[in-house]
N, C-alpha and C positions, 0 to 999 in steps of 0.2 A: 492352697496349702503348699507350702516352700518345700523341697526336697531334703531328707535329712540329709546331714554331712556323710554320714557311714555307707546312705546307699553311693554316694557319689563318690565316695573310697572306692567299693565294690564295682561299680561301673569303670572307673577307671584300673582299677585291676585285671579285670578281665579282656579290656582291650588291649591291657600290655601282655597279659596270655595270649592271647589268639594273634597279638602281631609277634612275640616270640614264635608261639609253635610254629606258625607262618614262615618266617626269617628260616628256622630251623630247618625243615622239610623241604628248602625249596631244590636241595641234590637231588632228591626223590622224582625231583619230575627236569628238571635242566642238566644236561648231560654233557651239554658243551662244555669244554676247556676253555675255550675263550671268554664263554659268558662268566664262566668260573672266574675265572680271571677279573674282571670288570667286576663282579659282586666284591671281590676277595677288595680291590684298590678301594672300591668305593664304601666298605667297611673303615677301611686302616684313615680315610681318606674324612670319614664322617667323626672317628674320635680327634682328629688333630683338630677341625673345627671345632670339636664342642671345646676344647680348650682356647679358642680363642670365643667362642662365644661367652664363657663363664667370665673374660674380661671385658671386655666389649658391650653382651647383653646385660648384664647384671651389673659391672662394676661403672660401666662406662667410660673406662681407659681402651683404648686401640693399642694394639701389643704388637708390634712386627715383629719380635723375638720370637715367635713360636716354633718356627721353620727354627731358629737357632736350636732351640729344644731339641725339637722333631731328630735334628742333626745328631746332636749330644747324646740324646737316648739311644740313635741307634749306631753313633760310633760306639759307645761304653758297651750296650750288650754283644758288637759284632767284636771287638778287642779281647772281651772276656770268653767272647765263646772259640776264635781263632787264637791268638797268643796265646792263651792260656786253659785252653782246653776243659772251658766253665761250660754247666749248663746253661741252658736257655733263660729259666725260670731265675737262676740268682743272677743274670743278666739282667732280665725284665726288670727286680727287683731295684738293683742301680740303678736301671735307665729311670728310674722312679724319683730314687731317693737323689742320684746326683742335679740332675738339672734340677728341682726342688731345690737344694741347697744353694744353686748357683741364684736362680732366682730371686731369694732371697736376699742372699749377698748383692747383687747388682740390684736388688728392689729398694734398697734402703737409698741410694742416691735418687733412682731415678723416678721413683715413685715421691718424689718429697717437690720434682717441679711440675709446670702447668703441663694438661693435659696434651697440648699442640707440641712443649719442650720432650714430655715422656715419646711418644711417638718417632721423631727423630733419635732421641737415645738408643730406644730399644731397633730402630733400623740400625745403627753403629755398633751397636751388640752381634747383631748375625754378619754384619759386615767383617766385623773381629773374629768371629769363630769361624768364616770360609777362612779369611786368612790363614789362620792357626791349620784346619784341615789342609790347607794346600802344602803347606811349608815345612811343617810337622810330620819331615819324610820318615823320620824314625818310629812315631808311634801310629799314622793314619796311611803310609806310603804317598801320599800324597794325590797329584792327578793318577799314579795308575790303581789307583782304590786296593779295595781289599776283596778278594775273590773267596769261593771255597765255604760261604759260611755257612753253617749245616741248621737244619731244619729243626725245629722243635720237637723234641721226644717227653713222653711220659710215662714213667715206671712206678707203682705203688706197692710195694713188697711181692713181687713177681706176680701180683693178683691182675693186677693191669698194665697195658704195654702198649702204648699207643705213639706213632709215629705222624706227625705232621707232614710226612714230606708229597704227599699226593694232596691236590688241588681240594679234591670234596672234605678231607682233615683240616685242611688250617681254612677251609671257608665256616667252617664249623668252630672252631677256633674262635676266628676275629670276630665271627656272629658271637661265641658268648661274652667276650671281651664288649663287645659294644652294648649286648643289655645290661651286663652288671655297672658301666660307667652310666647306662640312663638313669638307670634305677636309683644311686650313688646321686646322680645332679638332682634328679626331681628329690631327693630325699632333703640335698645339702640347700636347693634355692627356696626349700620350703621350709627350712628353718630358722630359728632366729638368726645363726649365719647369714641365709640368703637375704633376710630381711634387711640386714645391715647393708648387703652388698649393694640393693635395690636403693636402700637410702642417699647411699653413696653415691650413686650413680644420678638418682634426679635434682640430689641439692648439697652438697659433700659439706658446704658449711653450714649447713643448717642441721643435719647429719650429728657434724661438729658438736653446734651448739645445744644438741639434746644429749649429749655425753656421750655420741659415738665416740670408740678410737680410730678414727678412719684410717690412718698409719698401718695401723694392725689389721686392720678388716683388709685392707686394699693387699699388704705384703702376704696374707695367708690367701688370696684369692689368686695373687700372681704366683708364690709357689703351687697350690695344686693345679692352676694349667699350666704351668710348667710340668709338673709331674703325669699329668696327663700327655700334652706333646709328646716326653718321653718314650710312653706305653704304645703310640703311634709309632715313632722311630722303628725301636727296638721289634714290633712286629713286622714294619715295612723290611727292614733288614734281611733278617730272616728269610724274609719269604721271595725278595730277589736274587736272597744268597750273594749278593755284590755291590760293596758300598765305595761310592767315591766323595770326594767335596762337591760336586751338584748337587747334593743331597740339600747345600745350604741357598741354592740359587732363588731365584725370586716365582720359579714359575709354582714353586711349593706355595710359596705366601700366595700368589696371584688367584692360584685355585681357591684355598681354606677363605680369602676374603671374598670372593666371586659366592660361592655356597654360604658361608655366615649372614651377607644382606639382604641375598637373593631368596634363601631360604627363611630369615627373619629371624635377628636377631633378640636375644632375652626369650627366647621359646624354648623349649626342647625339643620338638618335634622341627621346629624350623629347619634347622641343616641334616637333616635327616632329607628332608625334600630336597635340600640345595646339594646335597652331595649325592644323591639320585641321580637328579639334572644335569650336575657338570662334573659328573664323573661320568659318566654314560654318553651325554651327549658330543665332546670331543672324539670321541672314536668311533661313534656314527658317521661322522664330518672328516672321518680320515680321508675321505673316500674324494673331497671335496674342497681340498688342504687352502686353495686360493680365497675360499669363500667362510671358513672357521675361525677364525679371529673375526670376521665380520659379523657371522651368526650370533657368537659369544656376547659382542658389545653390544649387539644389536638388545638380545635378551635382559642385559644387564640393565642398558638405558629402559628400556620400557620398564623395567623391574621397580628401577627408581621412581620412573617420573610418575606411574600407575600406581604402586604399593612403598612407596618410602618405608615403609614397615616390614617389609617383606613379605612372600608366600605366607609363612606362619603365622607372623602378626597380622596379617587381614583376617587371616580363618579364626584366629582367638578373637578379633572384634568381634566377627561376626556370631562367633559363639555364645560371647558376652550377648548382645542386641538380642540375640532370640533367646537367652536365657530372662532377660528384662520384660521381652513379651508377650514371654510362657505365664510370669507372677505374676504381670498386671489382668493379663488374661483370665486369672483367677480370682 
């Protein structure tokens, strides 16, 4: 007897319960500021992945734009909340809606050539927007950043009044940020949406020729990871309080694609492992500085050459295989 669909809703419910309440409790018992710290990057660190997984795993376009994004969300929210003395929240908003927009705008060219041409494009994109941050003394100060940028606050008719600025706040924060964007992707890859995107990605003209618009499907995929990147920026911001054009350098891309592979891309759960691993694990290796670029590749290559799939995509084969037989076994 096959499992119905509904208990397998409920099972899978209740695992994203208990890894919430989980995620959520974990101030309760880790007191370090440091680890604090490392939880907090490796939050902000796992949604700019999942924005590049939702192109990459699903659409199968490679994006090196993200870090652009990444940049753009959290120049706009850091300008709005320094120059002009905006909240945090219609900050977050823009860092949303702008790079979305731009994405868009710049998707309609570069999305229309081959996947090897898109790739180089969208490198020439973040390559253009360091530029613009370095030189754009007037609205990003340029190399000497922007200092000073204040912490996220929340007020609700004086009923509530919560400050972000201590470590166990915004670790709490970027924790609820990070399950409402899972809950958001498994909802979006599971729908006819994601079905389109999936199409896309294993055979775009064949996609084509069953009356996808792939055009459409691929532009609406590349603005919401753009607008996700965004939501990453604009919390990274915030919570260094100081933003310069490094923001746009490549060591940002180098991680999000290190965690997207490693972790298994087209999963959800994938970069959630991959941004565990190599968020955590460089600063274990601080300690080791001559030998961490080495550990790194080292991980990477075996990653490849063992799981071409990634972390996540072996665990979902193999979830599949024993799901196969469990029924035959019946």
């Amino acid at each position: 007897m096959v499992d119905h669909p509904l208990s397998n809703k409920i099972r899978r419910a209740l695992v994203y319960i208990i890894l919430a309440i989980g995620a959520l409790s974990v101030p309760f018992f880790v007191q370090s500021p440091y680890i604090l710290h490392i939880l907090i990057l490796t939050g902000i660190y796992l949604i700019l992945a999942q924005s590049l997984n939702l192109m990459l795993g699903y659409v199968g376009f490679l994006s090196l734009a993200q870090t652009a994004f990444f940049g753009i969300g959290a120049y706009t929210s850091t300008i709005l909340a320094v120059t002009y003395n905006q909240s945090f929240w219609l900050g977050l908003v823009l860092a949303i809606i702008i790079p979305a927009v731009i994405a868009a705008a710049v998707g309609i060219p570069f999305l229309r050539l081959s996947r090897h041409s898109f790739v180089i494009s969208t490198l020439g994109f973040l390559l253009i927007c360091w530029l613009i941050a370095r030189n754009w003394v007037e609205v990003t100060r340029g190399p000497l950043g922007i200092p000073g940028i204040p912490s996220p606050k929340l007020s609700i008719f004086n009923l509530l009044d919560l400050n972000f600025a201590s470590r166990v706040n915004y670790y709490i924060l970027v924790i609820v940020f990070v399950l409402i964007l899972h809950i958001l992707l498994a909802k979006l890859v599971g729908s006819r949406i994601g079905r389109a995107f999936i199409a896309i990605r294993e055979d775009e003209a064949l996609a084509q020729a069953v009356g996808i618009n792939t055009m459409k499907y691929k532009l609406l995929a590349f603005s919401i990871s753009a607008g996700i990147a965004g939501v990453a920026g604009s919390l990274f911001a915030h919570y260094i309080t100081f933003l310069d054009p490094t923001v746009f350098e490549f060591y940002n891309l180098e991680n999000i694609l290190v965690i997207t592979l490693v972790g298994g891309s087209g999963t959800i759960g994938g970069p959630i492992l991959g941004s565990i691993i190599f968020t955590i694990l460089p600063e274990l290796l601080r300690v080791a500085k001559e030998f961490r670029l080495i550990v790194y590749g080292a991980i990477l290559l075996l990653t490849v050459l063992l799981m071409p799939e990634g972390i996540g995509g072996k665990f979902k084969a193999y979830l599949h295989k024993r799901r196969i037989r469990e029924v035959y076994a019946r």
